[in-house]
FIPA-684004 format. One record per residue (C-alpha): residue in three letters; x, y negated, z negated. Coordinates in nm, 3 decimals, padded with zeros to 5 digits. Layout:
<pts>
type: ALA | px: X | py: Y | pz: Z
...
</pts>
This chain:
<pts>
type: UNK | px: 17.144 | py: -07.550 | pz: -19.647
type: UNK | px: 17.356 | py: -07.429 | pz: -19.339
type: UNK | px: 17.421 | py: -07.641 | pz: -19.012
type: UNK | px: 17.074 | py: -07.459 | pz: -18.849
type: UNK | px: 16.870 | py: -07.525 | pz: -19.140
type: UNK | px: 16.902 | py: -07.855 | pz: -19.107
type: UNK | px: 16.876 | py: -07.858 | pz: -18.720
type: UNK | px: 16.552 | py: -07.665 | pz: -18.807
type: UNK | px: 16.443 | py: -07.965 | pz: -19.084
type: UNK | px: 16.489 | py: -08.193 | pz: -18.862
type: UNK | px: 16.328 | py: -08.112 | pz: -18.536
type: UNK | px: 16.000 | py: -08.036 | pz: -18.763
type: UNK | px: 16.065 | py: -08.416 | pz: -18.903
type: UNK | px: 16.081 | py: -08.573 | pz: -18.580
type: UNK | px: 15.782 | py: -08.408 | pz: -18.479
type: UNK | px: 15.624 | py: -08.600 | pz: -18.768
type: UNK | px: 15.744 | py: -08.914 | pz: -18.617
type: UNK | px: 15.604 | py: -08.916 | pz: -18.331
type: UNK | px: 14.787 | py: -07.726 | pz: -17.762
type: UNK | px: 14.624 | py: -07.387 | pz: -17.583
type: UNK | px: 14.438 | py: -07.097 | pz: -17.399
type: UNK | px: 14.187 | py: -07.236 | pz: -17.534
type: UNK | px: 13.858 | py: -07.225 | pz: -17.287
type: UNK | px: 13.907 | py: -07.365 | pz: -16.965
type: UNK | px: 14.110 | py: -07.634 | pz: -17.075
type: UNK | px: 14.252 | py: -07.826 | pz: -16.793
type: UNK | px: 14.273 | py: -07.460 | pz: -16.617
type: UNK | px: 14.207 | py: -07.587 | pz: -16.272
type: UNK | px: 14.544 | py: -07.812 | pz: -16.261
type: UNK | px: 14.866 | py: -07.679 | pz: -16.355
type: UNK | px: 15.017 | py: -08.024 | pz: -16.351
type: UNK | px: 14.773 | py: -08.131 | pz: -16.579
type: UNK | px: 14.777 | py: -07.806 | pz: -16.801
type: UNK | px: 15.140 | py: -07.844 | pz: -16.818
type: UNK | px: 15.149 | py: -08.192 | pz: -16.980
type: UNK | px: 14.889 | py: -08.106 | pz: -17.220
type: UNK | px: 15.119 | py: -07.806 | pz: -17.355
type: UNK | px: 15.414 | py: -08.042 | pz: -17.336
type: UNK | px: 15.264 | py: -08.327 | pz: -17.484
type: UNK | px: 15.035 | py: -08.220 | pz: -17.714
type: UNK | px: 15.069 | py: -07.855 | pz: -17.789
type: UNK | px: 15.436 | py: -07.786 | pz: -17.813
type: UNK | px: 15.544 | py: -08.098 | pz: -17.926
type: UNK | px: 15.837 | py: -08.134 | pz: -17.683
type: UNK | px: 15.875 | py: -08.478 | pz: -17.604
type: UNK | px: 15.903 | py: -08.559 | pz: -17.996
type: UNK | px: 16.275 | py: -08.366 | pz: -17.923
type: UNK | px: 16.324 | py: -08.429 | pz: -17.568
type: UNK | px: 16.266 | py: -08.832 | pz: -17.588
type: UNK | px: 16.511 | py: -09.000 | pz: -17.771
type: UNK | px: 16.392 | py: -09.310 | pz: -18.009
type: UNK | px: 16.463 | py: -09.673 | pz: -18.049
type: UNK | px: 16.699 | py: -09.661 | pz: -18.337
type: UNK | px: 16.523 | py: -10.023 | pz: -18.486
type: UNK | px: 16.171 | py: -09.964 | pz: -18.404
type: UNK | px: 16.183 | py: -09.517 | pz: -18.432
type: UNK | px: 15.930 | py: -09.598 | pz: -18.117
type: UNK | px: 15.994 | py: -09.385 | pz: -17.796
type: UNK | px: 16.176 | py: -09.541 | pz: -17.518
type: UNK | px: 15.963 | py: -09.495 | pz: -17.218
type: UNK | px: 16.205 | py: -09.526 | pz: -16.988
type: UNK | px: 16.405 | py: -09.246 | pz: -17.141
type: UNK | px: 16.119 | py: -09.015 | pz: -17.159
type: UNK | px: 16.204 | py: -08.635 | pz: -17.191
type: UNK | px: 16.506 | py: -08.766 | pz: -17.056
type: UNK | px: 16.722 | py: -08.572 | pz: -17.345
type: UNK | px: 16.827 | py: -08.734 | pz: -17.753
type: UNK | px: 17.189 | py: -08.793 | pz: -17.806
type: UNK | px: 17.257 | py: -08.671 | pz: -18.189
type: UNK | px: 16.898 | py: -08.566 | pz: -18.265
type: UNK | px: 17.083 | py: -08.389 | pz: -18.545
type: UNK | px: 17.359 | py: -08.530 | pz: -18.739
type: UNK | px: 17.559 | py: -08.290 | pz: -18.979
type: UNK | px: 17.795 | py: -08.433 | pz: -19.278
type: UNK | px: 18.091 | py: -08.368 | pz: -19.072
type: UNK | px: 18.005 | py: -08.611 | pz: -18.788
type: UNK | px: 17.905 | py: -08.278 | pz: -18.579
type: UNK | px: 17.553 | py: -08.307 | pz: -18.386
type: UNK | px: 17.309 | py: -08.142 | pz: -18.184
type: UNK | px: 17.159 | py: -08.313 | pz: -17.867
type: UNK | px: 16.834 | py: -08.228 | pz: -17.697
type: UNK | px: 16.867 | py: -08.122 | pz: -17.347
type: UNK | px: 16.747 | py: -08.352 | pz: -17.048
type: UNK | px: 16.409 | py: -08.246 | pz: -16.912
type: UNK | px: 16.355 | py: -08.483 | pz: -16.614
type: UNK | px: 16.400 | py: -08.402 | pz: -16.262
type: UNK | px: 16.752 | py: -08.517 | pz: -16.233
type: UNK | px: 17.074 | py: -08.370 | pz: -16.173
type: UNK | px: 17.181 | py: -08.438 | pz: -16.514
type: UNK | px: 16.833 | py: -08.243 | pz: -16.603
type: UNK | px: 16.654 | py: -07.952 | pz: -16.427
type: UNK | px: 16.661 | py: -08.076 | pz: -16.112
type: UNK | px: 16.932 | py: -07.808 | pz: -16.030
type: UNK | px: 16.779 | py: -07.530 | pz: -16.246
type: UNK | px: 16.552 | py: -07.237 | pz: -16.073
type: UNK | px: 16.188 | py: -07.173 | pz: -16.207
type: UNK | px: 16.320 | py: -06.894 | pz: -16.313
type: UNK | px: 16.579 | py: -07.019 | pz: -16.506
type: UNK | px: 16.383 | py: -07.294 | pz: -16.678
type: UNK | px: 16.131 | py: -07.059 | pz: -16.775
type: UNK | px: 16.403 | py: -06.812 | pz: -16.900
type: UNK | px: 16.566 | py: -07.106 | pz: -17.142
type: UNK | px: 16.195 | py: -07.194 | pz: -17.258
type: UNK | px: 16.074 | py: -06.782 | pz: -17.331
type: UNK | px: 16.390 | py: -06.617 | pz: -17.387
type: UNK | px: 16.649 | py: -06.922 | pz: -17.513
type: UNK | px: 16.906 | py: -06.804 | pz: -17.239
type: UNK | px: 17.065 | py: -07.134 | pz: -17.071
type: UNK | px: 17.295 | py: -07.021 | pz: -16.768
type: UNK | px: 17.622 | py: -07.199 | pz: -16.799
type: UNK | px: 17.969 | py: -07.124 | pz: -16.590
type: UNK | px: 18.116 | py: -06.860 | pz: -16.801
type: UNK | px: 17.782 | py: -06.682 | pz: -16.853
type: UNK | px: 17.466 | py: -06.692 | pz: -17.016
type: UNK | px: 17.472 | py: -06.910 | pz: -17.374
type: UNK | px: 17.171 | py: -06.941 | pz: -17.664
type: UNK | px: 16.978 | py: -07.188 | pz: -17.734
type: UNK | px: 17.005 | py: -07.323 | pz: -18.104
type: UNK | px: 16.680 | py: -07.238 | pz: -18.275
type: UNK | px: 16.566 | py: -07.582 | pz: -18.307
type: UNK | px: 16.443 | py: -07.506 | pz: -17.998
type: UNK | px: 16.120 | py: -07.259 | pz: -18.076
type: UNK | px: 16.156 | py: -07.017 | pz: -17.825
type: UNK | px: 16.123 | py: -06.705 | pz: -18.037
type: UNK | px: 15.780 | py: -06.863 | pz: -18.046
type: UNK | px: 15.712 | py: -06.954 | pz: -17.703
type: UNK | px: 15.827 | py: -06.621 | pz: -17.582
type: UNK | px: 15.443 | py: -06.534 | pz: -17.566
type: UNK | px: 15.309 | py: -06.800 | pz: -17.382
type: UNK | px: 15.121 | py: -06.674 | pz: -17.078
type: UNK | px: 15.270 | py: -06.594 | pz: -16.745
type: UNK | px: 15.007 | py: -06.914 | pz: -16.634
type: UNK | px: 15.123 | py: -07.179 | pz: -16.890
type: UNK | px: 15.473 | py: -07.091 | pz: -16.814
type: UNK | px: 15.402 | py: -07.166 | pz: -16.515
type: UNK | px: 15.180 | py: -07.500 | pz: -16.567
type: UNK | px: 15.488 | py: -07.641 | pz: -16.779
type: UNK | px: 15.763 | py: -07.569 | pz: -16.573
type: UNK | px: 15.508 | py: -07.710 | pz: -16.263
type: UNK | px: 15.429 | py: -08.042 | pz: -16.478
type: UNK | px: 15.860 | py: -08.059 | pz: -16.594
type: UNK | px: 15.871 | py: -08.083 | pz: -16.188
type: UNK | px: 15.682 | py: -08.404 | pz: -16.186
type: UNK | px: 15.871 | py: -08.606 | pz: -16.479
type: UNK | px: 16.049 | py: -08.901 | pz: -16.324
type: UNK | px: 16.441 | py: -08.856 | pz: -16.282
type: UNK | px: 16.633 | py: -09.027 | pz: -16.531
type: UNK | px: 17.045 | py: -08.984 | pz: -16.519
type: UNK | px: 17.077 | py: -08.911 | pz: -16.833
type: UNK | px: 17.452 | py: -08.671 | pz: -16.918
type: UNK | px: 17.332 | py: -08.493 | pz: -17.225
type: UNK | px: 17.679 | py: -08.412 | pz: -17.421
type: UNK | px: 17.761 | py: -08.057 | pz: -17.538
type: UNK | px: 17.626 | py: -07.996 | pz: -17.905
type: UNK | px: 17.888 | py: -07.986 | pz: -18.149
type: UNK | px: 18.022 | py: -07.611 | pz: -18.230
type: UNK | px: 17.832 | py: -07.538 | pz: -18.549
type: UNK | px: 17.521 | py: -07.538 | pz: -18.322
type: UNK | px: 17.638 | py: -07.259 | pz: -18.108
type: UNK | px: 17.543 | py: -06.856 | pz: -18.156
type: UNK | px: 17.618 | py: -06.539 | pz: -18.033
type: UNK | px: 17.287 | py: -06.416 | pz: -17.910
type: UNK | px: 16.940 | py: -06.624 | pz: -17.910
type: UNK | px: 16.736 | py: -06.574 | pz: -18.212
type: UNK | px: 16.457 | py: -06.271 | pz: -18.166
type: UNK | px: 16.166 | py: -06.317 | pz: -18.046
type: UNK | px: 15.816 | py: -06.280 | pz: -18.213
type: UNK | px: 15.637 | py: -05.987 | pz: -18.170
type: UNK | px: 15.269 | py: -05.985 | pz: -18.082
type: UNK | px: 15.197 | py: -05.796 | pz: -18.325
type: UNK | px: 15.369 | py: -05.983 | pz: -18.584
type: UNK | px: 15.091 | py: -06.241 | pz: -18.546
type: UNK | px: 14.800 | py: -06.173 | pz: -18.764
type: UNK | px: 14.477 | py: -06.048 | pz: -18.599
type: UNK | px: 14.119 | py: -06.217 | pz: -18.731
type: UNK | px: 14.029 | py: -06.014 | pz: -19.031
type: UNK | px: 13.774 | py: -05.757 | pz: -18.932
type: UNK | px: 13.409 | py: -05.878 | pz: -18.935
type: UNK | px: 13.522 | py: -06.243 | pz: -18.872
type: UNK | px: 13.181 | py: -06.406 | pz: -18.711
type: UNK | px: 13.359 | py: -06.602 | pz: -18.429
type: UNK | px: 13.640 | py: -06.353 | pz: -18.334
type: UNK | px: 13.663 | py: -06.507 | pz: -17.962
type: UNK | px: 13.699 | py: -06.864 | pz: -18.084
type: UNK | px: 13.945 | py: -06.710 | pz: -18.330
type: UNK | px: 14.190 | py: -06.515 | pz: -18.078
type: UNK | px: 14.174 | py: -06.830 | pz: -17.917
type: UNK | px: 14.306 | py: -07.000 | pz: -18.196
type: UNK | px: 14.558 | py: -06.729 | pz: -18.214
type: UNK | px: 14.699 | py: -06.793 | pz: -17.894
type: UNK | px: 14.738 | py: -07.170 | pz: -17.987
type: UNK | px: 14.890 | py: -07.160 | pz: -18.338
type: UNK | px: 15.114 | py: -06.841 | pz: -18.299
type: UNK | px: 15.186 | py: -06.818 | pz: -17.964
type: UNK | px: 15.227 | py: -07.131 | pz: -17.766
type: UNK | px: 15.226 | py: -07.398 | pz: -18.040
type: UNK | px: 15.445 | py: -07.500 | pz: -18.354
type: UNK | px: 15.157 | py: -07.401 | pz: -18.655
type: UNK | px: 15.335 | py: -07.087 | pz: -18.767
type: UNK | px: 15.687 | py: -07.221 | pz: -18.736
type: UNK | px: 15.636 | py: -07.451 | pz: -18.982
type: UNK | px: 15.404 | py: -07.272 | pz: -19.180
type: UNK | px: 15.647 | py: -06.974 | pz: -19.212
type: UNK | px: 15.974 | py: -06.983 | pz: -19.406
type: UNK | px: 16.219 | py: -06.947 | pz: -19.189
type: UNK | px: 16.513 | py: -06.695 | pz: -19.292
type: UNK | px: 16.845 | py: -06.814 | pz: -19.137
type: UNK | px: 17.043 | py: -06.554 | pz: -19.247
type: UNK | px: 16.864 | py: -06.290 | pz: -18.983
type: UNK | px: 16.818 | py: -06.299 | pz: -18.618
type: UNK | px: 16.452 | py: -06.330 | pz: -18.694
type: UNK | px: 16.374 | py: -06.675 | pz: -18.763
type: UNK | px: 16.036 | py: -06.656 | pz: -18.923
type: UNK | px: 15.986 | py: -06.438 | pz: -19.191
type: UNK | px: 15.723 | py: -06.233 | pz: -19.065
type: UNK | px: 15.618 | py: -06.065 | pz: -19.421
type: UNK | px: 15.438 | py: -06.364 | pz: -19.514
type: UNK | px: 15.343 | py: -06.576 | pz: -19.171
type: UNK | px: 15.096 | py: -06.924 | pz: -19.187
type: UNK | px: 15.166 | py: -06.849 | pz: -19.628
type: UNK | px: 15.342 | py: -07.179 | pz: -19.635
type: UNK | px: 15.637 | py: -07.228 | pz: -19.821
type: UNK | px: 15.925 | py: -07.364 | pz: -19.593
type: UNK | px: 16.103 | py: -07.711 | pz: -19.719
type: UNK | px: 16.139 | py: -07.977 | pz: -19.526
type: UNK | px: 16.427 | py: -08.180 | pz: -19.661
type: UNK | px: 16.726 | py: -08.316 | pz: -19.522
type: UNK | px: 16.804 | py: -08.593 | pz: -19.776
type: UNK | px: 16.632 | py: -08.843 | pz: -19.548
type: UNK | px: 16.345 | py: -09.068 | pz: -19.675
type: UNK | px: 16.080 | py: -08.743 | pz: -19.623
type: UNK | px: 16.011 | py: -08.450 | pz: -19.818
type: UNK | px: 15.744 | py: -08.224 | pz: -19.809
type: UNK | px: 15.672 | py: -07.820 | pz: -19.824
type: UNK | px: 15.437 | py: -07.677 | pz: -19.554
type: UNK | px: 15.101 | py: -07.589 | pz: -19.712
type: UNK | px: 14.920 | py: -07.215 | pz: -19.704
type: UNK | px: 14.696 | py: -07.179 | pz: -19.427
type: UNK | px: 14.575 | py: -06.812 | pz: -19.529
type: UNK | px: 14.265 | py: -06.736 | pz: -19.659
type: UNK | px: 14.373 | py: -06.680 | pz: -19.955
type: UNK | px: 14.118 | py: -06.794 | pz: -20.213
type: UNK | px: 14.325 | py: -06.953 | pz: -20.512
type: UNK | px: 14.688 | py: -07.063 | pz: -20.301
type: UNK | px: 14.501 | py: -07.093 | pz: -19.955
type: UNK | px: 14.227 | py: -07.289 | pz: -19.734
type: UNK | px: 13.898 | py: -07.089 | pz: -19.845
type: UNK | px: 13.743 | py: -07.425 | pz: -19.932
type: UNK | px: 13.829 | py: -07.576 | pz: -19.671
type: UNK | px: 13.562 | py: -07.583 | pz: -19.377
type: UNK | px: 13.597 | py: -07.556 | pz: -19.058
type: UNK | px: 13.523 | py: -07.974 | pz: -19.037
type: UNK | px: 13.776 | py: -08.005 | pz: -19.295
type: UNK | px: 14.035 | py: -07.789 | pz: -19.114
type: UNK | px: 13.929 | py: -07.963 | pz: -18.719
type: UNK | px: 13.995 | py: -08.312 | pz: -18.938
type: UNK | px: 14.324 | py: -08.225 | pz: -19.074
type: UNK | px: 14.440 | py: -08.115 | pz: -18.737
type: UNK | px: 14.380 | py: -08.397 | pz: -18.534
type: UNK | px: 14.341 | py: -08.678 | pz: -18.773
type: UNK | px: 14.599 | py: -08.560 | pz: -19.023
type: UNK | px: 14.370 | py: -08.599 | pz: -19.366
type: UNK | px: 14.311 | py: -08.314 | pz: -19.570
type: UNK | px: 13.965 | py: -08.211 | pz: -19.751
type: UNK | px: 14.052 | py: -08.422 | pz: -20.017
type: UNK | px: 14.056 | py: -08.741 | pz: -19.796
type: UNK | px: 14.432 | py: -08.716 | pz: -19.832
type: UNK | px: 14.646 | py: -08.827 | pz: -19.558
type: UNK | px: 14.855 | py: -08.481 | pz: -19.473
type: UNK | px: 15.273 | py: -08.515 | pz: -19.543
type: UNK | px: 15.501 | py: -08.512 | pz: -19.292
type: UNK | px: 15.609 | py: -08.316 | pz: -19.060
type: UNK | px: 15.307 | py: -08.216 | pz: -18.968
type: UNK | px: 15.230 | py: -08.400 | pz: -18.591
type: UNK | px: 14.824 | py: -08.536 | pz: -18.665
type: UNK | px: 14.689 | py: -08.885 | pz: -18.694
type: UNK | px: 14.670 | py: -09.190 | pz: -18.440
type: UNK | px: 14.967 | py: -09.158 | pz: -18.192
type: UNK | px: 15.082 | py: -08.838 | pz: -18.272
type: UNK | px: 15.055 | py: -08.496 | pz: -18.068
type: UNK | px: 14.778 | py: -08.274 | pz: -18.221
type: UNK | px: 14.517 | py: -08.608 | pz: -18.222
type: UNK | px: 14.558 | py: -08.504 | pz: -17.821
type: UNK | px: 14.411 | py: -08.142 | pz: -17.869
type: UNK | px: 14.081 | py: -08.129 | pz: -17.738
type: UNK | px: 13.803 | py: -08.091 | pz: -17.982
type: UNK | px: 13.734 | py: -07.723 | pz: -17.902
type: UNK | px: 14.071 | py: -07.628 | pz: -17.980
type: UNK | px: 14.115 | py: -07.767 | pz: -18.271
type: UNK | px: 13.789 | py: -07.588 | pz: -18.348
type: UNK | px: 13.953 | py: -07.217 | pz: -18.191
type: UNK | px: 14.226 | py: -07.328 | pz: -18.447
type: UNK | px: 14.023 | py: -07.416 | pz: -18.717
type: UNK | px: 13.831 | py: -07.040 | pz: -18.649
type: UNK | px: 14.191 | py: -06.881 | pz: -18.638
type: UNK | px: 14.311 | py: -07.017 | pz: -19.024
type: UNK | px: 13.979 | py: -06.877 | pz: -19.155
type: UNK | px: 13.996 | py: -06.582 | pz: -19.000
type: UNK | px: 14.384 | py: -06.525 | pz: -19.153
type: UNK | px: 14.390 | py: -06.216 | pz: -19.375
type: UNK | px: 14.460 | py: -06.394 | pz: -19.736
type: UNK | px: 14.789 | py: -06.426 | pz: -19.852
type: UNK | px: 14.853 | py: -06.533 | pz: -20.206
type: UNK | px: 15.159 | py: -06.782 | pz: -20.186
type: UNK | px: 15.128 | py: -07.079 | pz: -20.416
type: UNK | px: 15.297 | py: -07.369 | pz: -20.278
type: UNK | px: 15.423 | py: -07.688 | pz: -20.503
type: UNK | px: 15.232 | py: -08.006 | pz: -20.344
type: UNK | px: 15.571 | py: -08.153 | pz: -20.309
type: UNK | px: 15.557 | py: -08.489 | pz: -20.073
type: UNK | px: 15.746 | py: -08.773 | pz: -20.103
type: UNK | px: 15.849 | py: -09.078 | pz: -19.867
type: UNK | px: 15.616 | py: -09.228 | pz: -19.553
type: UNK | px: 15.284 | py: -09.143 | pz: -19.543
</pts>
C-alpha cells in the first residue's frame, strides 16, 4: 500500500471516529446550510479537528482548527490537515475564491505557484457541489472562531504534480429508468455522489491513475480499509444488485443504516462508515437520508461480491 493509500485509509477511519440538496434544507441561511455540509455531510471536521490523543474525543477548543500528523507513515513522514478557522494561520488571509478553488478543484495557492492537494482531501468529489453550497460553506468557514493554530508542511511523500481528476457528472449513475421516486432519487444523487463521502468509500479507489475512484464499478463496494491499526473492514455494495447488493434491503432498512449505523440484520455497521450516536450522518435530516435511501435503490445493479470482512471496535 503506497504513502496515499494509506492517507486515503485513514481519513475514511477517522471519519469513523468521530449531507445535501436535498429539499429546502436549511436553504434560507447560508451560515446554517454551510455547517450542515461541513458537519454532517462532508465530514470535515472529523479531518480538520484534531483529537485528544487519551480520550480520541475532539478538542473543542481546537475545532477545525487543523490535525498535526493525521497520517503517520513508517518512515516518521506525515500528513497534517490544514487549519480551517478564521485566523491568519487559517483562511483568514485566503479569498472566496481561493478557498472555494482548494475545496472544488484541490489547487492551494502557495509562493512559488499553485500546489495539489493530497487526495485525502475529496475534492475530485466535491468538484460538483453547487455554485450555492460552495458558497454556504465557504460563508459558514467565515464564522468559525480564530484559533492560531501553524499547521506544518506535510511531509514530501504527500506531495503531487497535478491534483487528482475530478469526477465527471456523468460518471455518477443516473436512477435506473422507471424508478417510482426519481426526484427523491436525483436528490439522493446529489448527496451521495456529489457533495458527500458515500461513493468515495464505496468505490475502490485506483492510486495508480489520476482518477481516484474507479469509475467502472462506482457505490459496488470493494475498497479496504486497513492500515494495521485496531480496524478493518471492506466497504459494502450499495447497488441493486440482487445476490452481492442491497435489493433486500428497504428503504427503512437503508434510512436506519444511514443515520443509526445498524444494518437490516440488526447489525451494528463496521467502521469507517460515520452513523450512530455522535457521529456525522445521525445529523442528516430524515428526508435526506430518505433521498439517499431512494438513490441506492434506484442504482443500476452491479454484481460485486464483497467478503464481510470487519474486525476491531464496533
Amino acid at each position: 500500500m503506497n504513502s496515499i493509500q494509506l492517507a486515503l485509509t485513514a481519513a475514511a477511519l477517522a471519519i469513523a471516529c468521530s449531507a445535501d440538496e436535498g429539499g429546502e434544507t436549511l436553504a434560507g441561511d447560508p451560515v446554517e446550510r454551510g455547517r450542515y455540509i461541513v458537519n454532517n455531510v462532508a465530514a470535515c471536521t472529523d479531518c480538520h479537528t484534531p483529537r485528544d490523543p487519551n480520550t480520541g474525543a475532539f478538542i473543542e477548543a481546537m475545532f477545525l482548527a487543523g490535525a498535526e500528523c493525521f497520517v503517520r507513515l513508517d518512515n516518521g513522514s506525515c500528513l497534517n490537515s490544514r487549519n480551517l478557522t478564521n485566523h491568519e494561520t487559517g483562511l483568514a488571509n485566503r479569498t472566496d475564491a481561493e478557498i472555494e478553488r482548494m475545496i472544488r478543484d484541490g489547487v492551494r495557492p502557495a509562493a512559488t505557484g499553485d500546489e495539489a492537494l493530497s487526495p485525502v482531501m475529496p475534492y475530485y468529489v466535491l468538484h460538483n457541489m453547487s455554485d450555492a453550497d460552495l458558497d454556504a460553506v465557504v460563508a459558514y468557514l467565515r464564522t468559525v472562531p480564530a484559533v492560531d493554530h501553524a499547521v506544518p508542511r506535510s511531509g514530501p511523500e504527500f506531495e503531487l504534480p497535478t491534483p487528482a481528476n475530478p469526477v465527471a457528472p456523468g460518471a455518477i449513475p443516473m436512477p435506473m429508468a422507471g424508478y417510482a421516486e426519481v426526484d427523491a432519487a436525483l436528490r439522493g444523487r446529489y448527496l451521495a455522489g456529489e457533495i458527500g463521502i458515500c461513493m468515495e468509500c464505496h468505490t475502490q479507489h485506483n492510486m495508480d491513475s489520476p482518477d481516484v475512484l474507479d469509475l467502472s464499478a462506482p457505490f459496488a463496494g470493494g475498497q479496504s480499509y486497513d492500515i494495521g491499526g485496531p480496524v478493518a473492514s471492506v466497504s459494502k455494495n450499495l447497488t441493486s444488485d440482487a445476490e452481492t447488493g442491497l435489493t433486500e434491503w428497504t428503504l427503512d432498512d437503508i434510512v436506519h443504516a444511514v443515520k443509526d449505523g445498524i444494518d437490516a440484520s440488526g447489525d451494528r455497521l463496521c467502521p469507517p462508515m460515520p452513523s450512530g450516536a455522535m457521529l456525522p450522518f445521525s445529523g442528516l435530516t430524515d428526508a435526506d437520508a430518505l433521498d439517499i435511501a431512494h438513490y441506492l435503490k434506484s442504482l443500476p445493479p452491479v454484481a460485486k461480491a464483497i467478503d464481510d470482512v470487519c474486525t476491531g471496535p464496533m
